[in-house]
N, C-alpha and C positions, 0 to 999 in steps of 0.2 A: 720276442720282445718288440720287437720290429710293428709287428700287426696288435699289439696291446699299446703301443703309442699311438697307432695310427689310426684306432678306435678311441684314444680318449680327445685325441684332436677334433675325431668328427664330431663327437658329443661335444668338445667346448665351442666346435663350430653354431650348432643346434641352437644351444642355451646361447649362443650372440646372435640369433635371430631370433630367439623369444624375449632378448632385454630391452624391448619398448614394453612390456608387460609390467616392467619393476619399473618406478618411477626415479630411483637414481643412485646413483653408485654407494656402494654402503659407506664410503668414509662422507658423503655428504649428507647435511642436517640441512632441513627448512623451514623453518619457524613460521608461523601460521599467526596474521595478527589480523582480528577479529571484530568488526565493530557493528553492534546492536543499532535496532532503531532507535525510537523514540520513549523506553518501556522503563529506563533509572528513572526513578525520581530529583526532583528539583529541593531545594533545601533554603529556608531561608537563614539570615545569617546566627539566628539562634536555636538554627537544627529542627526546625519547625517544618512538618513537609507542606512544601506550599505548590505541587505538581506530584502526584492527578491534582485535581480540585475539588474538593469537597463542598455540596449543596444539603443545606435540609430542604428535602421537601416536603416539607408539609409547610413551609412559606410560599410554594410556588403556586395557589390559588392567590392568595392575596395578593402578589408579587403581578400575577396576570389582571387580577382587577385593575392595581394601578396605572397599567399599561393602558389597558382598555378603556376602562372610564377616569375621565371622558376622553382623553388622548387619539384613542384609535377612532370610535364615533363622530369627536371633531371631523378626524382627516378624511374618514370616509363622506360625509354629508357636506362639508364644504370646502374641501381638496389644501385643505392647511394641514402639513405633516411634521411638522417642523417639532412642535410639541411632542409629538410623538415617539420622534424620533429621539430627542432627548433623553424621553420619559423612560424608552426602553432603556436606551446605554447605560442610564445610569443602575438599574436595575442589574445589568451584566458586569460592569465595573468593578465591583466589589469584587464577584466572585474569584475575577482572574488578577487582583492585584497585587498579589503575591509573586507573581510567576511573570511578571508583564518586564520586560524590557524598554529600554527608554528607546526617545528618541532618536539615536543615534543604531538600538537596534545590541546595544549594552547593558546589559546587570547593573542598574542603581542602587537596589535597596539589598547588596551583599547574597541573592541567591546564587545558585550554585549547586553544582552535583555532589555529592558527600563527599564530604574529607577523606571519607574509608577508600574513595573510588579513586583518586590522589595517589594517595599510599600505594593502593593496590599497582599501579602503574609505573612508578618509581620501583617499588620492589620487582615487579616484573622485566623491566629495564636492566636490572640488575642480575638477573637470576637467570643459570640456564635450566632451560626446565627438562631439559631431555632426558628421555626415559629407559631403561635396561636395551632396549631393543634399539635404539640412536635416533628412533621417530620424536614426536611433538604433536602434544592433541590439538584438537580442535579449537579450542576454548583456550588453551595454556598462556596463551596475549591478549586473551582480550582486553582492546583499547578500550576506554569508560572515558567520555566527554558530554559537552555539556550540550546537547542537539539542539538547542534553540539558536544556536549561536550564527555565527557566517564560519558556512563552510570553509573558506579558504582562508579563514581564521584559523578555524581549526587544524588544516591541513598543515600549518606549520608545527604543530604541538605533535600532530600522529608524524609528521617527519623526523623530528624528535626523537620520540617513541620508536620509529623503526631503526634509527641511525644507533641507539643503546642499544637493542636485540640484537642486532647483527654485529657490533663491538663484543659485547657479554656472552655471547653462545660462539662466534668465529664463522658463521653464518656467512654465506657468499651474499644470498638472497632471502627474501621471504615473499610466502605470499599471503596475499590478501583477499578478506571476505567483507563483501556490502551487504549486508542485513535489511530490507525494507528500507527505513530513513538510511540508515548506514552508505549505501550506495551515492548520496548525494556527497557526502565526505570525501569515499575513496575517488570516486573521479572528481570532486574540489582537489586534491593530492596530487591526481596523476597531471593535472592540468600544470601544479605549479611545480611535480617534481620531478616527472617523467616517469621513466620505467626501470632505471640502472638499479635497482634494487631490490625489485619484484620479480618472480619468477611465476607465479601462473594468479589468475584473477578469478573471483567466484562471486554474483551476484545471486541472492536468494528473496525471492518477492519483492523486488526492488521498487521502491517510487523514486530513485532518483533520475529516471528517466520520464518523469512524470505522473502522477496521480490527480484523477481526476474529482475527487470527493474534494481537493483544494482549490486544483485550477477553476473548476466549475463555480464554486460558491465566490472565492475573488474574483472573477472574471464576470459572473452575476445570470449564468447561463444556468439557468434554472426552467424545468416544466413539468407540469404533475401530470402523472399515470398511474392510473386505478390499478392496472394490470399489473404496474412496476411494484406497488404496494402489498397488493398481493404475496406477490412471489417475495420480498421484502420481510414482509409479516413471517411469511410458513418460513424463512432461512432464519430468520431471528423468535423465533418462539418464545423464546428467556426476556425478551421483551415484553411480553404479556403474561407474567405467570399469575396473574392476579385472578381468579378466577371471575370473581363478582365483574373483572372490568372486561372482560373477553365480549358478553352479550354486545355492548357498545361499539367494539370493533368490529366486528361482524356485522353487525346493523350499517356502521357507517359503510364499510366497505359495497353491503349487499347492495347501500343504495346506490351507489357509483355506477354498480351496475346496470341497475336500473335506467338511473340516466343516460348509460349506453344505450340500452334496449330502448327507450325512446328517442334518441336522438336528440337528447336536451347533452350533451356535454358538450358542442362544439360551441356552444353559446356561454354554458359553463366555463368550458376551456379557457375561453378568448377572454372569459371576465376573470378567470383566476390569474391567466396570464399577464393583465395590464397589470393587477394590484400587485402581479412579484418584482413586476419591471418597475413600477413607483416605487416597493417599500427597500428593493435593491439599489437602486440607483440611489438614496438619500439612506438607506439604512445599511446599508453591508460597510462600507468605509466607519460607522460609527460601531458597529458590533464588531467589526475585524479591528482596530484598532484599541476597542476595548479586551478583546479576547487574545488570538494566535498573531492579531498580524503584523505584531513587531518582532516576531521571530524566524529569523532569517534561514532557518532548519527547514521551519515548512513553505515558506516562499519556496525552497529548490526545487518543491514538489509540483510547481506550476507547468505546467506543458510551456514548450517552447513557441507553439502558436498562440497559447493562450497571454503570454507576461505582459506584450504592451498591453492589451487590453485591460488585464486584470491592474495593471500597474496606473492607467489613466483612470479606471473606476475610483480605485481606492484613494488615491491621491491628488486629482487633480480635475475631478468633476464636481460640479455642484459648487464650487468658491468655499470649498470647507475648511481652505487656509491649510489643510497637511500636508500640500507639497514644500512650502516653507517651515512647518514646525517639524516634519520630518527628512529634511534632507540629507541628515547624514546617515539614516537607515537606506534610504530611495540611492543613494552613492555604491554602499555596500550590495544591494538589491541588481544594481545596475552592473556592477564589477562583475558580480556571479553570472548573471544571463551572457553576457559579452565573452569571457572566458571560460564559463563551462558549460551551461544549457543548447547555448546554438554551435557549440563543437562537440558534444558527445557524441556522433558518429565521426569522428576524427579523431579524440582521442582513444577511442575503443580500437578503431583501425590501426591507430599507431602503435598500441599495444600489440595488436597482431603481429606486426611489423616488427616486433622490436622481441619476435620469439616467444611473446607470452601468451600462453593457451587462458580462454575467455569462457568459461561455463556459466550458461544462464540458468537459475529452475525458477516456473513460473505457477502458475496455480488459474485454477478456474472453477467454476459451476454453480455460480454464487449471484444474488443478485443486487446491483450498485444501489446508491441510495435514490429512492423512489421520487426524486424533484428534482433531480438534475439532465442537463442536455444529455449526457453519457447515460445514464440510467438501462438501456439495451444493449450495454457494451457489454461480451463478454467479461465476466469481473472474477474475483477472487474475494467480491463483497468490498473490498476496500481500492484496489486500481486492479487497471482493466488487464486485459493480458495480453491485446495489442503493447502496452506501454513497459508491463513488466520483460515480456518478452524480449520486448527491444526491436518489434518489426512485424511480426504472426500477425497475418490475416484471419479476420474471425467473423463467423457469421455472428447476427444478433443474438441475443438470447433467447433459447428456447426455439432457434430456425437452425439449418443446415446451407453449406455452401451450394449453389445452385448446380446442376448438373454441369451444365455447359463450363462452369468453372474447373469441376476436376477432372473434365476430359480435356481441357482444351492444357490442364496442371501436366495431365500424364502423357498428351502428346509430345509433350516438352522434354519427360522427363522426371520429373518434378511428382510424381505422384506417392513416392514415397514419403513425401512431408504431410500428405492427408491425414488426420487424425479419424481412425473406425470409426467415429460419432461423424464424420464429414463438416464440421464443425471449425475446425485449426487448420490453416493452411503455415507451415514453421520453414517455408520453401523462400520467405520473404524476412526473416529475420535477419538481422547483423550477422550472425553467426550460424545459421541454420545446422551445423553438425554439430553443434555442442551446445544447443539449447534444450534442454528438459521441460515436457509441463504436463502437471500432474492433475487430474479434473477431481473434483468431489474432495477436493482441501483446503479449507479455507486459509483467509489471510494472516491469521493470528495461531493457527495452527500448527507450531514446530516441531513434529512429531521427528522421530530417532533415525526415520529412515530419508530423511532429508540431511540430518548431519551425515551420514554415511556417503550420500551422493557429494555434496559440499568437499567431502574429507576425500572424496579419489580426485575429483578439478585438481581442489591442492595440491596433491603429494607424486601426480601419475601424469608426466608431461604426453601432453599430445592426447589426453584421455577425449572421451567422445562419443555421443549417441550408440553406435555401433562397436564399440570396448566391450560392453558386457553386456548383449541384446538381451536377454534371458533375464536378468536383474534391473537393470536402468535402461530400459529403450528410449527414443524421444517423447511416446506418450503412453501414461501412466492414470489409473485411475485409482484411488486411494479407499482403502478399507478401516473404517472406523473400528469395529471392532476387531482387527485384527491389528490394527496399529501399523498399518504395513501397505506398500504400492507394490502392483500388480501390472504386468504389461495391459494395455488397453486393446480389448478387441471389439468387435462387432455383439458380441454376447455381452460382455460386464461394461460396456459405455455406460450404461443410465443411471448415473450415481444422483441426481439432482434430488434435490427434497420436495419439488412440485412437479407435478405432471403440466406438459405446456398446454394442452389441449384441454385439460381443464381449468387453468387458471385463464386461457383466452375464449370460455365459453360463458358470455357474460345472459347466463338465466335468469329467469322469474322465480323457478324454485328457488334458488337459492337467495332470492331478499325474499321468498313468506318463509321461508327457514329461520330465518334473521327474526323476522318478525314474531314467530309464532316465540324463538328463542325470550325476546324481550317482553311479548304478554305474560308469557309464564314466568318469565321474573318479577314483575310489575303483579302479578298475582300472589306469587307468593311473598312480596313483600306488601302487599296489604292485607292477606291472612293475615301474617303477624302482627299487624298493628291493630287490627282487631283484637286480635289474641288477646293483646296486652289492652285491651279500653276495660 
């Protein structure tokens, strides 16, 4: 009897050195509350969706005329832009007036996220949703708010929201998931609530620690690249499905090239570059404040080195009067950077501090929008993975870190954070052991095995890169047709949809390609009009 006790003791000794494996004791629940980006819709007050935004085009030739003639002709022949710049606003104005926020950076004309999204939130407040097995899914709280809104506006409502779950379930804790925009919310939250109530944090593609497709455009850091267009073009296909207009792109393209191979684009360059710098500096405060830029959701998404910049472009250059008609949005604007943009590495830290496990998953292999300063940044197509990451060193796109880089990484120590593509250095992130990033995933792409990663951060305290090497390593390269990420090695890196070497090999073949593409069309559409005399 003696030695059948003294065997089931070593066994229960065993099983308490594998219970860092189970994430926590079986009488405790963790409810998981949830918040999306930017992706509900916006509703106006008679349930009209007025966010996305819908255009016809087939008004936007005319639409371009009026712009153009004579407006744009004026500004360019005798440097008066003024008309212009009107002409165009008024042309975008419409489109976003639905969805637009006032002055102050508030809902005037009764929009709003659906009443069903209300509901949904109040009854989830109320209800424990836990399941036969004492878990909580993924999704079971998701918060639904209104993302245009001020963060730390909102951060009182999800305070709310979590102070009800954890009454209504008996919950110690929960934790919490930043979703792309979502991430500017949850750390608006942690800024104003702390951490007493959160037990582990999950950011997934996040821009609330910056996005550059914003900061760039508010900020007016704008440059065009053939190359960047390129690779731009071949990662967005579905952009051009039109067959008849494909010739045209290709043609414009080929001739960019061109201009390389003669060495006319630096002359080029320099003259596209002054007209962004003039039509930005008077035009972006009039497009941004007709369009997103009273909505204080996508302000969060400004880089931290970008905000005065972007904040004196939009509002207080040029005598355009909107630092005064917009001051109590610019109030709101300024509340956010001050207490949460230039402390997100503080508050991230303090959550560490404060016990709570920090998983990042980031994404890459994608290329940024083809006119902006970032534009080479490694991307996810929509923000870079410097920024999602929250620190990862990356080489450019389409290049690798230099040699002397990952020797001088592995003399350190540190060479386990190289990604096989030599590409990612993750040895510089906030969190280096608990950062994921997955290459050949784009930024809109939420595929099932990212909830899965998402769902162990949650529920598996102390979870982390090397937890489950064989499933979730720190780098991952993603399989479209298998719906599924795969440890990243030296063999399966090259997930990208352009070859670099060919999109950096600016030919003559390839504009008489163009060319020859555009006679044969220009041929075959004057047969036909023979055909028909």
């Amino acid at each position: 009897m003696k030695k059948l006790i003294s065997v089931i003791l070593c066994l229960l000794m065993m099983l308490s050195l594998l219970s860092p494996t189970f994430a926590f004791a079986a009488d405790e629940k963790i409810p998981i509350v949830y918040l999306r980006g930017d992706g509900n819709g916006i509703y106006d007050a008679d349930g009209n969706v007025v966010f996305p935004v819908s255009y016809d085009t087939s008004q936007l030739p005319d639409a371009v005329a009026r712009v153009v003639f004579p407006h744009l002709v004026k500004a360019v022949l005798f440097n008066q832009w003024e008309d212009y710049y009107t002409a165009f606003e008024n042309e975008i104005r419409p489109i976003f007036a639905g969805c637009q926020l006032d002055e102050n950076g508030e809902p005037s004309n009764g929009s709003d996220i659906s009443k069903k999204d209300y509901v949904t939130n109040q009854k989830n407040m109320n209800t424990d949703k836990v399941n036969e097995w004492g878990n909580y899914g993924l999704y079971d709280y998701t918060f639904w708010y209104d993302w245009r809104r001020d963060p730390l506006y909102t951060a009182d409502l999800l305070n709310e929201y979590i102070e009800g779950i954890l009454k209504t379930t008996g919950a110690k804790k929960v934790s919490l998931v930043g979703k792309c925009l979502g991430g500017s919310f949850v750390l608006a939250y942690l800024s104003k609530y702390g951490y007493d109530d959160i037990r582990n944090l999950a950011f997934d593609s996040t821009v609330g620690n910056g996005c550059e497709k914003f900061s760039d455009i508010f900020s007016g850091k704008l440059k065009y690249d053939g190359e960047a267009l390129e690779r731009y073009k071949t990662d967005n296909d579905f952009l051009y499905g039109k067959e008849e207009e494909e010739f045209l792109n290709d043609f414009i393209l080929a001739s960019i090239d061109l201009l390389n191979e003669k060495d006319v684009i630096d002359l080029t360059g320099k003259t596209v570059d002054a007209i962004y710098k003039k039509l930005y500096e008077g035009l972006t405060p009039r497009l941004g404040m007709a369009a997103y830029g009273t909505f204080p959701g996508y302000w969060s998404t400004v880089t931290a080195e970008d905000y005065q910049t972007a904040r004196d472009l939009m509002f207080f250059r040029n005598n355009s009067g909107y630092a005064e008609k917009y001051a109590g949005l610019i109030e709101k604007l300024d509340a956010y950077d001050t207490q949460v943009r230039q402390r997100i590495p503080e508050i991230l830290a303090g959550a560490k501090q404060a016990g709570i496990n920090v998983g990042i998953l980031a994404k890459y292999g994608y290329q940024a929008l083809p006119i902006l300063e970032s534009r080479n940044k490694t991307s996810d197509i929509l923000v870079s993975l410097e920024k999602a990451s929250f620190g990862a060193t990356c080489a450019d796109i389409g290049t690798k870190l230099s040699e002397d880089y990952i020797a001088e990484k592995t003399e350190m120590g540190l060479g386990k954070y190289i990604a096989p593509d030599k590409q990612v250095d993750a040895s510089t992130c906030l969190f280096p052991d608990s950062t994921w990033i997955i290459k050949g995933m784009h930024h809109d792409n939420w595929a099932g095995c990212n909830d899965k990663l998402i769902y162990r951060i949650c529920t598996q305290d102390g979870y982390h890169v090397n937890t489950e090497p064989e499933t979730y390593p720190q780098f991952m390269v993603y399989s479209d047709e298998e719906n599924n990420v795969y440890p990243m090695t030296e063999e399966n890196c090259n997930v990208t949809n352009w070859d670099a070497e060919q999109i950096a090999d600016h030919s003559i073949t390839s504009y008489f390609r163009a060319i020859l593409k555009w006679l044969q069309t220009l041929f075959a559409l004057l047969k036909s009009k023979i055909g028909n005399c």
